[in-house]
VEXVOMAR-355178 format. One record per residue (C-alpha): residue number from 1; x, y, z. Coordinates in Angstrom, 1 decimal, decimal comma, m for minus. Each point is the difference from the previous one (the first is absolute). Example, Ala and Ser with C-alpha at 12.3 -4.5 7.8 and 13.67 -1.06 7.14 Angstrom:
BEGIN
[1; [12,3; m4,5; 7,8]]
[2; [1,4; 3,4; m0,7]]
***
This chain:
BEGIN
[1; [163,4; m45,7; m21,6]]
[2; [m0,3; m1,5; m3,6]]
[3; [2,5; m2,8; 0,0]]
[4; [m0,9; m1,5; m3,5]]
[5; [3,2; m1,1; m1,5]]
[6; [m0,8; m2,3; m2,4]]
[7; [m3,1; m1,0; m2,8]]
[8; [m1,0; m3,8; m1,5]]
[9; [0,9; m0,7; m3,1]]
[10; [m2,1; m2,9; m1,7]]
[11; [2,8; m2,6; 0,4]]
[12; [m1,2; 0,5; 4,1]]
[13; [3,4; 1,5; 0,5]]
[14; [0,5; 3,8; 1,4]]
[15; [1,7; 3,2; m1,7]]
[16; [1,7; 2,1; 2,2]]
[17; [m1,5; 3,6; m0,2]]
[18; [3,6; 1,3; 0,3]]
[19; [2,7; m1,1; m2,4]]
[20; [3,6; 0,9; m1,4]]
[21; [0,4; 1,2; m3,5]]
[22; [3,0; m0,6; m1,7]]
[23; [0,1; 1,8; m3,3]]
[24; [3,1; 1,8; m0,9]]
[25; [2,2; m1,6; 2,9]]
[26; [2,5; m2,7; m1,8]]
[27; [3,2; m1,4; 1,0]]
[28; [1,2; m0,1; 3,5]]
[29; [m2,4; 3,1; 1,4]]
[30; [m2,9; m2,1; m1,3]]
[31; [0,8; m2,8; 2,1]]
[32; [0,9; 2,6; 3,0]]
[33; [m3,3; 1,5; 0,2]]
[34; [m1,6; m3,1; m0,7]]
[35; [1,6; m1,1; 3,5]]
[36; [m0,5; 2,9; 2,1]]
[37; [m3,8; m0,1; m1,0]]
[38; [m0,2; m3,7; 1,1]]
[39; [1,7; 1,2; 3,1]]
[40; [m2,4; 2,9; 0,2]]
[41; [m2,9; m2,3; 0,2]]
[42; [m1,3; 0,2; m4,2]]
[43; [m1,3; m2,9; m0,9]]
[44; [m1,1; 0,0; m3,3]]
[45; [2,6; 0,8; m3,1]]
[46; [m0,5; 1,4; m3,2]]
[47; [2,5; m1,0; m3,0]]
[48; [m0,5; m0,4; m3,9]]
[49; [1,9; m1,8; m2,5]]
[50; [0,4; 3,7; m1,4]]
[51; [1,5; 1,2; 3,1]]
[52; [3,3; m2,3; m0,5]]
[53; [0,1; m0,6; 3,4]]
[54; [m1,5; m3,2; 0,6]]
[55; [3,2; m2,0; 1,1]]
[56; [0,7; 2,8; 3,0]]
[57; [m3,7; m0,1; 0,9]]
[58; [0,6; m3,6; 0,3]]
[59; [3,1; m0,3; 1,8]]
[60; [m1,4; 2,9; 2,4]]
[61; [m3,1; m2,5; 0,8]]
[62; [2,7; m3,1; 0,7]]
[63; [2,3; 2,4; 2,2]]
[64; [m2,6; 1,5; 2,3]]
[65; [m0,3; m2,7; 2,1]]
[66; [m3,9; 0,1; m0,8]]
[67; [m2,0; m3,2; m0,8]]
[68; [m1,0; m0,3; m3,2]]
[69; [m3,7; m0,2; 0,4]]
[70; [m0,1; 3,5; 2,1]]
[71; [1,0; 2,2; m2,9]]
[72; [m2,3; 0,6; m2,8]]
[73; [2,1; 0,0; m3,3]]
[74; [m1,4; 1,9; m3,2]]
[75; [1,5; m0,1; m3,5]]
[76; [m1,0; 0,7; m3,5]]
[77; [0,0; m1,1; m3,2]]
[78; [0,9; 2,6; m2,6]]
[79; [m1,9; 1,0; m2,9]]
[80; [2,3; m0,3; m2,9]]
[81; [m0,9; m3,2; m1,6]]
[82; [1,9; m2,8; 2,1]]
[83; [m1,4; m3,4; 1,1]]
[84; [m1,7; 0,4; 3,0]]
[85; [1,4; m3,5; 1,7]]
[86; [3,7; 0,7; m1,4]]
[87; [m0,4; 3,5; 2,2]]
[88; [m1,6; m1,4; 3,0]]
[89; [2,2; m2,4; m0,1]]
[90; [2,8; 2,3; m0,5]]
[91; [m1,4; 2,0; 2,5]]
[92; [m0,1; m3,0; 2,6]]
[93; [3,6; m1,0; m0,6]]
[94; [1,6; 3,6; 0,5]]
[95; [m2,7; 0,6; 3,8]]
[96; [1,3; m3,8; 0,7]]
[97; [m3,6; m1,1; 1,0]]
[98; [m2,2; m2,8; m1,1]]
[99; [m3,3; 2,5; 0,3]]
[100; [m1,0; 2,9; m0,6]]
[101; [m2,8; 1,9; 2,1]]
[102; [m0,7; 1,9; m2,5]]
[103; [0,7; 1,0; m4,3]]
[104; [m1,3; 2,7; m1,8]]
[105; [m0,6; 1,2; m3,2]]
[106; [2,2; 3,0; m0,3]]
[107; [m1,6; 2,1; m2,6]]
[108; [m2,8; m1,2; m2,2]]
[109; [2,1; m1,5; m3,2]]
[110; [0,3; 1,6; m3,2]]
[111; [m2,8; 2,2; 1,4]]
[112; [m2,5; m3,0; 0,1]]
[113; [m1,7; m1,6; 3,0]]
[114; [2,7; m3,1; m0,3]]
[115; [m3,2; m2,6; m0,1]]
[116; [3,1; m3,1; m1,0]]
[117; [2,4; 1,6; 2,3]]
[118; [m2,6; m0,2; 2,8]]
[119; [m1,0; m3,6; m0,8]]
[120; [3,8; m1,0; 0,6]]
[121; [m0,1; 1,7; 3,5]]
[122; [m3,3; m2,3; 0,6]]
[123; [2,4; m2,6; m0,9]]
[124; [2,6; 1,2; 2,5]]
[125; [m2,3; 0,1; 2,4]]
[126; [m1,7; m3,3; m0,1]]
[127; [3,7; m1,8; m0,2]]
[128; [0,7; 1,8; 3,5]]
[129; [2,9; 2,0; m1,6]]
[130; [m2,0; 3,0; 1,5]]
[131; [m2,4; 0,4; 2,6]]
[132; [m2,2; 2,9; m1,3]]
[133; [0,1; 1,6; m3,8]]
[134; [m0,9; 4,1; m0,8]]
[135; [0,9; 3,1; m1,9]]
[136; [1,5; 2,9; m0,3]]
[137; [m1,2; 3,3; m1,6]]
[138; [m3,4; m1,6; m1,7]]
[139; [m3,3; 2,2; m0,5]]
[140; [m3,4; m1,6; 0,9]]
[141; [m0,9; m1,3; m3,1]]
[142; [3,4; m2,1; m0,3]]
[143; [m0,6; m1,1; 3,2]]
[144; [m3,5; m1,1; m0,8]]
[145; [1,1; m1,6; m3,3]]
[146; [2,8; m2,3; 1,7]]
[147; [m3,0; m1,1; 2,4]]
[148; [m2,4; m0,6; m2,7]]
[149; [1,9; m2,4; m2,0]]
[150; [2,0; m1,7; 2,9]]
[151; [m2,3; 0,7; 2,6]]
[152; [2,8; 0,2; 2,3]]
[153; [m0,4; 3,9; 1,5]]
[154; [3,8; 1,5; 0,6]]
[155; [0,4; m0,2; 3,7]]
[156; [2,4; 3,5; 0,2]]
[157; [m0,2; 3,3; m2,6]]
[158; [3,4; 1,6; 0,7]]
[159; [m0,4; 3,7; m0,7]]
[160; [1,4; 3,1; 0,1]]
[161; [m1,7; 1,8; 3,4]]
[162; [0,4; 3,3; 2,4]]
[163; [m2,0; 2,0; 1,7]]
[164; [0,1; 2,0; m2,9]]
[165; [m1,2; m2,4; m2,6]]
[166; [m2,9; m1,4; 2,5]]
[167; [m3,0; m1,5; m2,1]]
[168; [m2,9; m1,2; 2,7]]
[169; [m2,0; m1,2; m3,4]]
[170; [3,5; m2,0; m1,1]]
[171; [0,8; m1,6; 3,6]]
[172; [m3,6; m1,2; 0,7]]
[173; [m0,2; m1,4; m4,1]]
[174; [2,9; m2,2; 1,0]]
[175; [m1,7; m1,0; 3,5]]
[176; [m3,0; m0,9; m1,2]]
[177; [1,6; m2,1; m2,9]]
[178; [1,8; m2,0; 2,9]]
[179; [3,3; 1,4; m1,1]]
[180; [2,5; 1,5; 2,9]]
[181; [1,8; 3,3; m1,3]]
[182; [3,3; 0,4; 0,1]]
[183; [1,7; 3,4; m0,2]]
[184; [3,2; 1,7; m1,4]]
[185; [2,2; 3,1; m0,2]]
[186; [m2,1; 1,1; 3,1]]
[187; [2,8; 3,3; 0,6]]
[188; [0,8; 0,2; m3,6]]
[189; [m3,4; m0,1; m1,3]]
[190; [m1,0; 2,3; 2,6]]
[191; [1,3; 3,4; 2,1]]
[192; [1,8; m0,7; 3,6]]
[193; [0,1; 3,9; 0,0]]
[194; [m3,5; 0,7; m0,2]]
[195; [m0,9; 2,4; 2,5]]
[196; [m2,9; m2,8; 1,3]]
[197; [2,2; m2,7; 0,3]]
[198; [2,5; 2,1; 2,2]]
[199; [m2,4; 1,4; 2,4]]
[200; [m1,6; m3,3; 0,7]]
[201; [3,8; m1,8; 0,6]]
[202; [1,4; 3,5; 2,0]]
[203; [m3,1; m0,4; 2,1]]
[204; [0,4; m3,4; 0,5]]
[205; [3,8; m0,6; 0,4]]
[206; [0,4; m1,8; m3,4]]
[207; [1,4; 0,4; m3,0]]
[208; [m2,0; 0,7; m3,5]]
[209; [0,9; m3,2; m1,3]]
[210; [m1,4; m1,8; 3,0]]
[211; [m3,5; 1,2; 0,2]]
[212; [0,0; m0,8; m4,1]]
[213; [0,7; m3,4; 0,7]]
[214; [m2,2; m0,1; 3,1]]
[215; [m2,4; 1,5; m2,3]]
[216; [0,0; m2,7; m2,2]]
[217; [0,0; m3,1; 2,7]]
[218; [m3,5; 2,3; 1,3]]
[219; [m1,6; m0,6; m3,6]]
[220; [1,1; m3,5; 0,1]]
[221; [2,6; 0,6; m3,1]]
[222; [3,1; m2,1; 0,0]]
[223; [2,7; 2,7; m0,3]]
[224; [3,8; m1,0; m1,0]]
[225; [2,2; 2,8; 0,7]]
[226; [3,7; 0,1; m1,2]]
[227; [3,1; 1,4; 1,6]]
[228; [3,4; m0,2; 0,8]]
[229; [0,7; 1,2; 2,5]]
[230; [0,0; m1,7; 3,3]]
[231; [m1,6; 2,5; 2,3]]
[232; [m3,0; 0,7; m2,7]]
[233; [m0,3; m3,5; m0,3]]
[234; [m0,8; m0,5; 3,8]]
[235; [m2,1; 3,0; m0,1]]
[236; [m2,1; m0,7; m2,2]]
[237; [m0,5; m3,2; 1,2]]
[238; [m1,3; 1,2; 3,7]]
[239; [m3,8; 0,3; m1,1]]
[240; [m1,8; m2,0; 2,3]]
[241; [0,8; 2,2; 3,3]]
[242; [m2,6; 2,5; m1,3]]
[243; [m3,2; 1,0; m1,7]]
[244; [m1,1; 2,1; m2,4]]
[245; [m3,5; 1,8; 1,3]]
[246; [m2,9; 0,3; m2,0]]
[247; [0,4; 3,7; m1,0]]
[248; [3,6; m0,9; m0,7]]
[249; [m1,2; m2,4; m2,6]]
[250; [m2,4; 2,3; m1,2]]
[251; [2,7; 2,8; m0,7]]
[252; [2,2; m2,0; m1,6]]
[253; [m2,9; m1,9; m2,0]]
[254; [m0,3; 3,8; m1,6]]
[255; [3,6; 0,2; m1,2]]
[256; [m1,3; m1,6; m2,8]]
***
């Protein structure tokens, strides 16, 4: 059995392969799910400054009963022209935590690789208001440029990913760069009715939305699915009782 759950980032901390996306969930059912994926065992969560639900993701973490240092916390600084330190530390104030594990670059700003932007996440970094720095939706060459003139490489690319949208050529660009990838949107951005997907989880007792995320864990991409809803949310987080076999990958490898 292929317990990997986590991968090193270059601070010498760990990201969980399995985390909780929160986009779209505000208010009082943000911070419920946020609980009841704590409780299910998630330990890795995904927020934004975007998503508006920063202070729920943050009062979710201080409720759980959890220690602080065994949940990975991800949040991310928007592109629309604010000061990166007035938004992290924004962004700190509404979680209620000193640290972050991790900020990203939502989109690339203005439609430009961000080169100042990036230098102000270096400075995050190196005042330990955030343990590792990366990205979100950036193309090669970006990702190149921010290395060439920093030489700081972005330890996490957070992209959209499903079986559906595989790219072998893209996931083994960002490995050999040193750079873990993170992915999105993987139900919306893919098919939980494709006729593959099905027979695999029928034969195997699971759902479709299981073997996609075990899927994922097997290719050693951080996945981040979101729900609501408490029985999905446990569900989806029961991965590691199972294995994927090699012809299993291979079919699903050729969705895309």
């Amino acid at each position: 059995m292929d317990d990997l759950r986590e991968l090193p980032l270059p601070s010498g901390a760990t990201i969980p392969l399995l985390g909780f996306g929160t986009w779209q969930l505000r208010g009082r059912p943000a911070y419920h799910a946020v609980r009841q994926a704590l409780d299910a065992g998630y330990r890795l969560l995904d927020t934004a400054t975007m998503y508006r639900n920063e202070s729920e993701v943050g009062e979710a973490l201080r409720d759980c009963g959890l220690a602080r240092s065994e949940v990975f916390l991800t949040t991310k600084w928007p592109p629309d022209g604010q000061d990166p330190r007035a938004v992290l530390e924004a962004s700190l104030a509404a979680l209620g935590v000193e640290q972050l594990d991790l900020w990203l670059i939502h989109w690339p700003p203005g439609g430009r690789k961000g080169v100042d932007v990036w230098k102000a996440f270096i400075a995050a970094r190196d005042e330990g208001l955030v343990r590792d720095v990366g990205v979100s939706n950036y193309e090669a060459a970006d990702l190149d440029e921010l290395a060439r003139v920093t030489d700081v490489v972005p330890a996490v690319n957070q992209i959209k990913w499903s079986p559906q949208l595989y790219d072998r050529a893209r996931q083994a660009d960002l490995r050999d760069r040193g750079i873990v990838l993170e992915g999105y949107s993987p139900f919306k951005a893919g098919n939980l009715k494709d006729p593959t997907l099905v027979q695999i989880a029928q034969a195997r007792g699971l759902t479709p939305a299981q073997v996609v995320l075990r899927w994922h864990v097997q290719h050693q991409v951080v996945v981040i699915p979101k729900s609501g809803t408490p029985e999905r949310i446990a569900q989806n987080a029961d991965l590691f009782g199972f294995r994927l076999d090699d012809d299993d990958m291979a079919r699903i490898d050729a969705l895309a």
